[in-house]
Structure formats: structure tokens, C-alpha cells
N, C-alpha and C positions, 0 to 999 in steps of 0.2 A: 878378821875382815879388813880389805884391802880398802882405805879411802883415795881415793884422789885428791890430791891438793892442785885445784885450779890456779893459775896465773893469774893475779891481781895488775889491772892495770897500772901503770905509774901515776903517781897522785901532781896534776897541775896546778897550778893556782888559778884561780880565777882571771879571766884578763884584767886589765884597770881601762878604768872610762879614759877614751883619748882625749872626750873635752871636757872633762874635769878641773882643768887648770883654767879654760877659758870660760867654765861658769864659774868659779870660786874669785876670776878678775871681776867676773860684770857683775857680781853679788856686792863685793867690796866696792866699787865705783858708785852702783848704786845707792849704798848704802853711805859714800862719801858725798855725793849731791844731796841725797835725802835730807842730811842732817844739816846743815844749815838752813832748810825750806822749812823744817820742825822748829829752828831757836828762832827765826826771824819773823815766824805767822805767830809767834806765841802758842805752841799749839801744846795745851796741861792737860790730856785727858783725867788724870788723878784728881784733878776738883769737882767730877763725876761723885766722888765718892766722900767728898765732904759730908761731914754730917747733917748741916745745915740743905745740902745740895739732895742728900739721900732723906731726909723728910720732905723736900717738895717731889721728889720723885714719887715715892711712897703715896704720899697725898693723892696727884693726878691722874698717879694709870689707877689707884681702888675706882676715881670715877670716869676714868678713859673705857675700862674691861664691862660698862653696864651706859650703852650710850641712852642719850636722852630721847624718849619718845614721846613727850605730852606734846596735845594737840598742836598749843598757842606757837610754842617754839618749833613743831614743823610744819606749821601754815610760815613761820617766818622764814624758815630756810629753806624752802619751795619757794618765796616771791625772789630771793637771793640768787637761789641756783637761775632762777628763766632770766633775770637781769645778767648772771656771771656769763649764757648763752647768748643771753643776746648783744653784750658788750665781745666777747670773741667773735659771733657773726657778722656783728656790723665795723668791728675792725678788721677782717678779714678779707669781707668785702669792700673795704678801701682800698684794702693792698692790693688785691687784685686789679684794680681798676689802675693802680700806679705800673705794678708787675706786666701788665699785659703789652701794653704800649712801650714798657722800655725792652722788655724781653722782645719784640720784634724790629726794636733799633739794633741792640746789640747782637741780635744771631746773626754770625753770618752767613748763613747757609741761606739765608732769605735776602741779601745783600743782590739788590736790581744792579747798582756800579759794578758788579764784581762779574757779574755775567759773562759780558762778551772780552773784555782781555784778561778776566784771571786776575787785576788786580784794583785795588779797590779806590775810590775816588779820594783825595786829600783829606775834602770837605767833609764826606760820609765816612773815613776816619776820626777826625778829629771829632764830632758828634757824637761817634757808638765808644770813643775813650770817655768822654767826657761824663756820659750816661751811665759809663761803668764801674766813671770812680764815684757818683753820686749813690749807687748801690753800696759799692764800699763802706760809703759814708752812714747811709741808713740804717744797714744791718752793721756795722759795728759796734754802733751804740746799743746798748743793750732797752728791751722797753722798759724795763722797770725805773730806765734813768731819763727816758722822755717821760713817764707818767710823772715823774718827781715832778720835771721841769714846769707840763699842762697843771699839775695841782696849782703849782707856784703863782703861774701865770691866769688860770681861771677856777681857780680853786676845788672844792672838792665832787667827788661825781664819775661816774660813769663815765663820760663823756673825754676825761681824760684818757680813761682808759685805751678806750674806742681809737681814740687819735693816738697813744702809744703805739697799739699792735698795726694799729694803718701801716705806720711810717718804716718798723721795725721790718716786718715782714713781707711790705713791699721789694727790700731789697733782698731780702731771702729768696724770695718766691721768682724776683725777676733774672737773677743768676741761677736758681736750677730748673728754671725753668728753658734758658736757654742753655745748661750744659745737655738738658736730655734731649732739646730740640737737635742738637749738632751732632750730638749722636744715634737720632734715629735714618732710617735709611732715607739718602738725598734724592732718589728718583723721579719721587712723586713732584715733590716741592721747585725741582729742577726743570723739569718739563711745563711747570707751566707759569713760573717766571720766564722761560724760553720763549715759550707764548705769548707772554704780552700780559699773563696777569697779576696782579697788586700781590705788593706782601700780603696782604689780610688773606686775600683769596690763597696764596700758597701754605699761607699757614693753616687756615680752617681745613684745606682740603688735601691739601697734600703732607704736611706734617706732621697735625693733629690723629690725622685715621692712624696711623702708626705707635702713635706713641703716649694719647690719649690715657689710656691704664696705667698707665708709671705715673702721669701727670694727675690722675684725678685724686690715686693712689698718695701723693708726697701734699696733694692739697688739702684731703682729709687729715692726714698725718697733722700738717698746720695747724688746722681748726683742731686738732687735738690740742696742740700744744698751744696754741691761744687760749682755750680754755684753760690750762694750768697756771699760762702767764697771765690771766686774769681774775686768779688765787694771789699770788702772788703778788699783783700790782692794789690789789683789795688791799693791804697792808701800809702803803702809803696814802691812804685816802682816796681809792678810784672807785669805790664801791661793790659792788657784787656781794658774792659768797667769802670773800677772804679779808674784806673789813669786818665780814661780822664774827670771822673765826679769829681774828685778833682782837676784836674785844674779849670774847670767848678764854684766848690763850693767856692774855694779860687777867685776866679773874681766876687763870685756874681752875676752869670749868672744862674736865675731861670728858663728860657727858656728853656736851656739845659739840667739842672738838670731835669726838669718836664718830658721831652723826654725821659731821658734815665732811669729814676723810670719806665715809662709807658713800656720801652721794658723791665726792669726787670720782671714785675709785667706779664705780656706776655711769658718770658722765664717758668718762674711756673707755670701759665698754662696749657703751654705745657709739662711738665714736671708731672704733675696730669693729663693728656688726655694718655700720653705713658703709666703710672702707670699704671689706668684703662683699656688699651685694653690691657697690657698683663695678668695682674690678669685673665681678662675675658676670653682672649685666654688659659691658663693655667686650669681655672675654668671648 
């Protein structure tokens, strides 16, 4: 019986990767920056595993993994959480009240001088720079280093809080709040500054209908994040929910701790559920 022997193709090599050489450079690079940002933060993750370090681990998550529910301790942290809420909404709502008024200095798309030649008046320059390095100023600083300063200066309480996230977030909110204004569509806003009416009027009615859902959208986003920066500033003495979870954490009290991550983690949430039914409602 006659077989056939078929023609084998010829055997190629594989091709080789042509950027091969220039990941195997930016892997090395990397890894030559990396390493002095490692020796110079001190950064030992191996003392994770100290013995001394591996019995307090051990200890906390047995009582992190069974969080604490008796009554006393969450009637206490229910009056925490409405205080952590309400030191993010009434810092929030100061920023706002800073944000709104400088965010309509500094847009220019709302700029009355600029109207009729195209360019803008000295005066009403030098004012919307001035306004925009004071944002600079405020969101640079981080809040958790004005609530330091408020404890310093009127000691301990909410209240520094409150004035932390004010100051911090006003300049947040007043920069993108006017990068989204300049980038929504100029028509409306344009036409009736042409007119003859006020920034305020161009804004509420010709800007806002446009771009309203990005903005109400990056405002909740804040109020989210005020509320964690209101964890956070709890730790320095501002009160809320996160002085009492650093008492908590200084005791070694994983129960507690586990508790009150669980109504953080709840607070966000809720805080993306409001997001999305205003979006939708606006949508």
C-alpha cells in the first residue's frame, strides 16, 4: 500500500516582539526611580511580619471579622455618623457659597469686558487672576492641615471641621466648576450677555441648563468625599465618626472598628444612589 508523504511546511521561528527592548528600558528606569522613593520614605513592609507585629494583627481582625452590635455602642455611633453628616454638609455648604461667586469671577465665558472687542479689560484681568491664585491657595492645602490649624486655634469639635472642608473645597469646587462652565456650549450664555443681562442671569440660565448634570454630578461626588474627609479629620480632634474610631483603633477594638467602616462603606452608597437619581432627574 502506497503512502503519500505530504510536504511539511518549513519550520519559522516565532517573530520577536519589536518593543521588547523599549519595555525592558522603561521597566529598568522605572524601577531605577522607584528605588530611591523606597530607601528615602523608609518604606520596611517585612516588619508586617514581626512577631510582636503578627500578634497584634492576630488579636484585631479575630475581633474586626465579628463587628460590634450591642445596643449602647450603636445608639453611639448613629449620633457620630448624623454629626460626621452633618459637619460634611455644613462644610460643603460654605464652600459653595465661596465656589459660586468666584467661579463666576473667573469664567471667562461669562466675562461682560470681553464681549464687545474680544479682549478683556486690565482691571477685570487682574481680579479673575487674583481670585484664581486664592483657589490655588485653598485647595492646596490639604483639610486635614486646616482642621489641625482650627483645633489649634479654637480647639476641639466639629466646628473645625466644618471650617476645614469650607475653605479646602471651595477652591476645588470653584475651579471645576468653572473648567465645566467653559466647556459647555457658549450660545446660550452668549446671547444674553449680548443682551444686556448680568453674569448671574447668564449663568443660571444660559449655562447651567447645559451643564447642570456634570455639576450636580462632581457636587455629590464632594459631599461624598467630605464625608470621608470628615473620617479623617475625626482623628485630629474634629469630632464626628472618626474621633471615635481612633479611640476605637488606639484600644484595639476591632468590633468597633468593623462597625463603623460598615456605616462608612453605607454612607457612599448612599451618596452614589442621590448622585444617580439627580443626574436622572435632571437627565
Amino acid at each position: 500500500m502506497n503512502t503519500a508523504i505530504l510536504p511539511t511546511a518549513p519550520f519559522t521561528a516565532a517573530p520577536s516582539d519589536p518593543a521588547l527592548r523599549r519595555r525592558l528600558i522603561a521597566t529598568l528606569v522605572f524601577v531605577l526611580l522607584l528605588w530611591p522613593m523606597l530607601v528615602y520614605s523608609e518604606f520596611k513592609p517585612w516588619l508586617l511580619f514581626d512577631a510582636q507585629s503578627l500578634v497584634a494583627t492576630r488579636r484585631f481582625l479575630a475581633q474586626f471579622l465579628h463587628p460590634a452590635v450591642d445596643a449602647e455602642f450603636l445608639q453611639l455611633v448613629l449620633i457620630n455618623t448624623w454629626q460626621t453628616v452633618a459637619m460634611a454638609t455644613a462644610g460643603l455648604t460654605l464652600a459653595l457659597a465661596g465656589a459660586i461667586p468666584a467661579t463666576l469671577i473667573v469664567t471667562e465665558r461669562l466675562s461682560i469686558s470681553k464681549m464687545g472687542s474680544g479682549r478683556m479689560r486690565p482691571f477685570a484681568k487682574v481680579v479673575r487672576q487674583i481670585v484664581r491664585w486664592l483657589l490655588v491657595l485653598l485647595r492646596s492645602v490639604p483639610e486635614l492641615v486646616w482642621a489641625l490649624l482650627f483645633v489649634r486655634v479654637i480647639g476641639l469639635g466639629p466646628t473645625a471641621g466644618v471650617l476645614a472642608i469650607a475653605l479646602t473645597y471651595s477652591g476645588m469646587l470653584g475651579k471645576v466648576y468653572a473648567e465645566i462652565l467653559e466647556s459647555s456650549d457658549a450660545h446660550a450664555a452668549d446671547t444674553l450677555l449680548t443682551n444686556g443681562s448680568s453674569r448671574l442671569s447668564a449663568l443660571l440660565f444660559g449655562a447651567l441648563p447645559d451643564s447642570s448634570s456634570e455639576l450636580v454630578s462632581y457636587t455629590v461626588y464632594r459631599w461624598e468625599c467630605a464625608i470621608r474627609g470628615s473620617a479623617v479629620m475625626g482623628f485630629v480632634g474634629a469630632g464626628g465618626l472618626g474621633q471615635r474610631m481612633d479611640e476605637s483603633t488606639r484600644n484595639m477594638a476591632g468590633g468597633e472598628v468593623a462597625t463603623m467602616l460598615i456605616v462608612f462603606v453605607l454612607l457612599v452608597a448612599l451618596a452614589d444612589v442621590v448622585s444617580r437619581m439627580l443626574r436622572k432627574r435632571l437627565g
